[in-house]
C-alpha positions as CSV (number, residue, x, y, z in Angstrom):
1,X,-10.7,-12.5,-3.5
2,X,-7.6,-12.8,-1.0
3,X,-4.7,-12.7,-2.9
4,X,-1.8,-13.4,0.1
5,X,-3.0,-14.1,3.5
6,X,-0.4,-14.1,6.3
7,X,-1.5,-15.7,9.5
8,X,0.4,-15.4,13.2
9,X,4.1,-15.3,11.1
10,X,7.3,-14.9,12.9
11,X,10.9,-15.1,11.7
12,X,13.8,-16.2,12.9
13,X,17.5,-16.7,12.6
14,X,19.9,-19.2,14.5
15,X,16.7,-19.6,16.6
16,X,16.2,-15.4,17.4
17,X,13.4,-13.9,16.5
18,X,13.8,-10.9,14.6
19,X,9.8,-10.7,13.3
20,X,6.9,-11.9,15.3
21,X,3.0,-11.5,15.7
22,X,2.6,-10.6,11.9
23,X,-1.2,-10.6,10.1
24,X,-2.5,-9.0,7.3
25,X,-3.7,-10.0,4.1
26,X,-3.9,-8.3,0.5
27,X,-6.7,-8.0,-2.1
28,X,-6.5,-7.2,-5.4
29,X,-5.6,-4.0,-6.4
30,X,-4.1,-3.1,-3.7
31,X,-0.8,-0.9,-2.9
32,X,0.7,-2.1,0.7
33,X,3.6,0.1,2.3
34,X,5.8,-1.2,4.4
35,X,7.1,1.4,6.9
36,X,10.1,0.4,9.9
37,X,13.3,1.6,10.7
38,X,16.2,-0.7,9.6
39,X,16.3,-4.2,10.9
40,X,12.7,-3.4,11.5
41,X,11.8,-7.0,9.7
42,X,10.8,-5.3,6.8
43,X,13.2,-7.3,4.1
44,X,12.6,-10.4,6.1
45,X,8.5,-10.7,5.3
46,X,9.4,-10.0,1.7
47,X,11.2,-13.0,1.5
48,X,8.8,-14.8,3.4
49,X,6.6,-14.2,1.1
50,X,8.7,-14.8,-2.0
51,X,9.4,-18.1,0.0
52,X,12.9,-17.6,0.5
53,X,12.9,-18.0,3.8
54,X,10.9,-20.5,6.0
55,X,8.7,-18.6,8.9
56,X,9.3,-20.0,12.0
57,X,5.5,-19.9,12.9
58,X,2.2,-18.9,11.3
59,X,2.1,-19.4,7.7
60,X,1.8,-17.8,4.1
61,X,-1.5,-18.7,2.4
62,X,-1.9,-17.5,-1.8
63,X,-5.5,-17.4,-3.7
64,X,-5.7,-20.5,-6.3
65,X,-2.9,-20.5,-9.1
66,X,-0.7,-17.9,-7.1
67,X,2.5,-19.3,-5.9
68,X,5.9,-17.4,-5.1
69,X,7.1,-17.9,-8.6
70,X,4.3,-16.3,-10.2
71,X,5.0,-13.0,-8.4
72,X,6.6,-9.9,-9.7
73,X,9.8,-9.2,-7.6
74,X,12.2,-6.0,-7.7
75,X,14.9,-6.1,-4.9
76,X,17.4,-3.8,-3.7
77,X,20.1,-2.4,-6.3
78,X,23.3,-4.5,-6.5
79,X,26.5,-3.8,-8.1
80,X,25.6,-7.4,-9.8
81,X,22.7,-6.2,-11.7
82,X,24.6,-2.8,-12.6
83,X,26.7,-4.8,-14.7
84,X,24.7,-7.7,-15.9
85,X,25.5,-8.7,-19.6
86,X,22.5,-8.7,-21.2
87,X,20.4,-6.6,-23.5
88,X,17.3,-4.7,-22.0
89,X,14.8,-6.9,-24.4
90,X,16.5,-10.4,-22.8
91,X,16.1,-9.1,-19.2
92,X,12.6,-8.0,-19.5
93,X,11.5,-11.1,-21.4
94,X,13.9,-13.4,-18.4
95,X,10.7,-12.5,-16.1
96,X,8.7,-14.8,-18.1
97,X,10.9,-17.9,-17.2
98,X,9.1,-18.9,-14.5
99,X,5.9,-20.1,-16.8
100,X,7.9,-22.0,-19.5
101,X,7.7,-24.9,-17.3
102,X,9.2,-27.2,-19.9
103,X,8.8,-25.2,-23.0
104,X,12.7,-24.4,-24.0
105,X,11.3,-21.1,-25.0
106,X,9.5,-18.3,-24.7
107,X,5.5,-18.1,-26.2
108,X,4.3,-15.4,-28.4
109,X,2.1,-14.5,-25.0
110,X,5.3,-13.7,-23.0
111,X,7.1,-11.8,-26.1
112,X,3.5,-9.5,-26.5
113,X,3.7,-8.7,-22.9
114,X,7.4,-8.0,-22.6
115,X,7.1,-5.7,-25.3
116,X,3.7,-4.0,-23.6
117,X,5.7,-4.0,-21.0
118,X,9.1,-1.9,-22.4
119,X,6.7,0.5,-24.5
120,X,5.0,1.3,-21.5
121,X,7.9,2.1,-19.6
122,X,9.4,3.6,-22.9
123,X,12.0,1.1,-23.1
124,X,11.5,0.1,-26.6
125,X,14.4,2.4,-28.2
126,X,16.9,1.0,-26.0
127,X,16.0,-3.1,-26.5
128,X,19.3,-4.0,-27.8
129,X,21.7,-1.6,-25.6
130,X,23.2,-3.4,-23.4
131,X,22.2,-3.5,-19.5
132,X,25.2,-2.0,-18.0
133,X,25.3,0.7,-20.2
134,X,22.5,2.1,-19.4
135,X,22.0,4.9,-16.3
136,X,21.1,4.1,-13.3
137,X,17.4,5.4,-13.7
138,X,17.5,3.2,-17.2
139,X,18.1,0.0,-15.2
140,X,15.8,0.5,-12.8
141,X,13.1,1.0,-15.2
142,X,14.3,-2.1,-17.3
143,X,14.0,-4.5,-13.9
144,X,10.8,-3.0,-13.0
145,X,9.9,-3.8,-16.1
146,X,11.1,-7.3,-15.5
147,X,8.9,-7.5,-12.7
148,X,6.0,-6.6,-14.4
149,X,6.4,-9.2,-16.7
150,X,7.0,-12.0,-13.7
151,X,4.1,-10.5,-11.6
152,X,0.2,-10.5,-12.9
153,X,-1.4,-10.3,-10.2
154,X,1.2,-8.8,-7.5
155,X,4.8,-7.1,-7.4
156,X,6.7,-6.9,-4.8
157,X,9.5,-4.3,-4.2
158,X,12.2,-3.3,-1.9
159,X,13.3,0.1,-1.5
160,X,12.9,0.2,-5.6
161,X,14.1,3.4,-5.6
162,X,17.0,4.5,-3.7
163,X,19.1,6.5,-5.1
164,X,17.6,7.9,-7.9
165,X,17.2,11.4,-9.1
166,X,13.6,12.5,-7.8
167,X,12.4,12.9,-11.2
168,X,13.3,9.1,-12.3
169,X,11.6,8.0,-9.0
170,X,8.1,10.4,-9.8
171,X,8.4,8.7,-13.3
172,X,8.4,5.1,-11.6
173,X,5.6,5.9,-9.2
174,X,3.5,6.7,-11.9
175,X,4.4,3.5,-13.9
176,X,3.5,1.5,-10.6
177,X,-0.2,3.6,-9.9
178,X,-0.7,2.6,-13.9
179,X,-0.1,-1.3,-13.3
180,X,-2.3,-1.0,-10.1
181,X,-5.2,0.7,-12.1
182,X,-5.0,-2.2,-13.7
183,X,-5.6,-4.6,-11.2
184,X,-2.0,-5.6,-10.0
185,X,-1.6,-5.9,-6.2
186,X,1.4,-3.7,-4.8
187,X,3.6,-4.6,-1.8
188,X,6.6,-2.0,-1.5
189,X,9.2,-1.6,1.1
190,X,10.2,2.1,1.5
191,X,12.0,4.5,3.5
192,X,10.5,7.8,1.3
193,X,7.6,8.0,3.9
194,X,5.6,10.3,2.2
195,X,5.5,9.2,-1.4
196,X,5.1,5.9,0.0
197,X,1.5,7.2,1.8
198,X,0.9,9.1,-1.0
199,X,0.4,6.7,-3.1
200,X,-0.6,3.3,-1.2
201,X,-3.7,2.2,0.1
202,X,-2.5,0.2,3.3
203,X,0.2,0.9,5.6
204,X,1.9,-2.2,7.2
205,X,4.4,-0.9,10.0
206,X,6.8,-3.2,11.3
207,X,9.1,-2.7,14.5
208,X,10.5,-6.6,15.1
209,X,6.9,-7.3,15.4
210,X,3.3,-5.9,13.5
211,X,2.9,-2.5,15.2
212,X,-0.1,-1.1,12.6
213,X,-2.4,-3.0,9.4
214,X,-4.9,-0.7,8.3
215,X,-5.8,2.1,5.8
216,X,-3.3,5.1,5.5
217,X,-6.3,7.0,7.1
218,X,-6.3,5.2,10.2
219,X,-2.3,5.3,9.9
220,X,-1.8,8.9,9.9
221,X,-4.5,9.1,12.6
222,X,-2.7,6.4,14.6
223,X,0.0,7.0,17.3
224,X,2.7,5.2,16.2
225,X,1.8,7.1,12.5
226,X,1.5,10.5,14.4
227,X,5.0,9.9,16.0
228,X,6.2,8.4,12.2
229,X,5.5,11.1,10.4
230,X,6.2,14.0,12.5
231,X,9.3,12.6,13.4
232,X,10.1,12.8,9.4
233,X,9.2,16.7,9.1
234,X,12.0,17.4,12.0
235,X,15.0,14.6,9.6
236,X,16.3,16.9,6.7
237,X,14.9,14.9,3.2
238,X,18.2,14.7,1.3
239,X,21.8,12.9,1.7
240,X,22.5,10.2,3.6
241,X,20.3,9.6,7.1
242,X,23.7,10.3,9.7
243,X,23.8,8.1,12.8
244,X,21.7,10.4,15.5
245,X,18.9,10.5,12.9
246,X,18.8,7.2,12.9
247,X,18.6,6.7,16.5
248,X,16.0,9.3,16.8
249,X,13.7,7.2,14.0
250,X,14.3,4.0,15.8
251,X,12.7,5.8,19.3
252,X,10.0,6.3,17.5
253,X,9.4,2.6,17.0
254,X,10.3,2.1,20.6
255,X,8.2,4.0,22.3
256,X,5.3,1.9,20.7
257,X,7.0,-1.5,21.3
258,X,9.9,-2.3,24.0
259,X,12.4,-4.5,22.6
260,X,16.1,-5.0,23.0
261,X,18.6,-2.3,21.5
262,X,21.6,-3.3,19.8
């Protein structure tokens, strides 16, 4: 069963195209990374998907019963969610409001698996602290936990984990390859190249239009993921990415796809 198909999709804003030519399709159980430099298109899709933005061609098809509300969502950090008031048992169980439809409150189904849900990540000691004043490896975990409550059948994430101390990202890798054992469909946006083909199935690399769809096999054995990933070996893994190493990741893309530079 086809969970998401995405047929001929393109993307634009004030009539540019910034994404174009885009087809792939996800089953369940799968993990899907999504490689590109920045302004790649990478964030656009997502919301695509999510159906927060309108594609400009093609179109988004979902398997009976799956709509954009029904999927798991974890976007980029924001100073907004650092400081959200609200304990870590409310925000995990807020995933669940997209079901209650008219009910004004939550089921005994939703409670069971928003506390399967914070045991599992070990969140359970820490359900009545108070979201911002936890660490910053504790909030992540508590909104991926969110997620998982929003998302049964798929999660989507962008750059879940930037930022965090290697050992809280390991941690959350492992909580992700757990809720894919069991099923759940993974689409993940990520610039940590190799933990991203370490664990996914599917590589989808984007460079303002579909450069690769296929198995990480056939991406590392592909040009552009030849160029990709020995480019990474030569850009030093920790601190910020400085300007030139930026550039140099972005002629990567372009020797596999012409396209204006800005």
């Amino acid at each position: 069963m086809t969970l998401i198909r995405c047929e001929n999709l393109s993307f634009a804003y004030d009539g540019r195209r910034v994404l174009q030519d885009v087809n792939f399709q996800i089953e369940p159980g799968d993990y899907l990374a999504i490689l590109g430099e920045n302004g790649s298109g990478k964030s656009t899709l997502l919301k695509g998907i999510l159906g927060l933005k309108a594609p400009a061609t093609g179109r988004v098809t979902f398997a009976s019963g799956l709509t954009p509300s029904k999927l798991g969502y974890l976007p980029q950090k924001s100073e907004i969610q650092k400081d959200f008031p609200a304990t870590v048992e409310e925000i995990v169980l807020s995933g669940a409001q997209n079901r209650q439809g008219l009910r004004p409150f939550y089921s005994k189904a939703d409670k069971a698996l928003a506390r399967k849900r914070m045991d599992k990540l070990e969140l359970s000691p820490l359900a009545k602290r108070s979201f911002r004043e936890l660490s910053g490896g504790q909030q992540q975990r508590v909104l991926l936990a969110r997620a998982l409550v929003a998302g049964r059948d798929l999660l989507i994430l962008d750059e879940p984990f930037a930022g965090l101390d290697p050992l809280v990202s390991q941690d959350l890798y492992r909580q992700l390859a757990d809720a894919q054992q069991e099923g759940m469909a993974i689409i993940m946006v990520s610039h940590d190249l190799h933990a991203s083909l370490h664990h996914a199935n599917k590589v989808l690399h984007l460079g303002s239009r579909q450069l690769f769809f296929g198995s990480v096999e056939d991406y590392r054995q592909s040009a552009i993921g030849q160029s990709y990933l020995g480019l990474s070996r030569q850009i030093p893994q920790e601190g910020p990415v400085g300007q030139a190493e930026a550039f140099d990741v972005c002629e990567v893309c372009a020797a596999h796809e012409p396209r204006e530079r800005r």
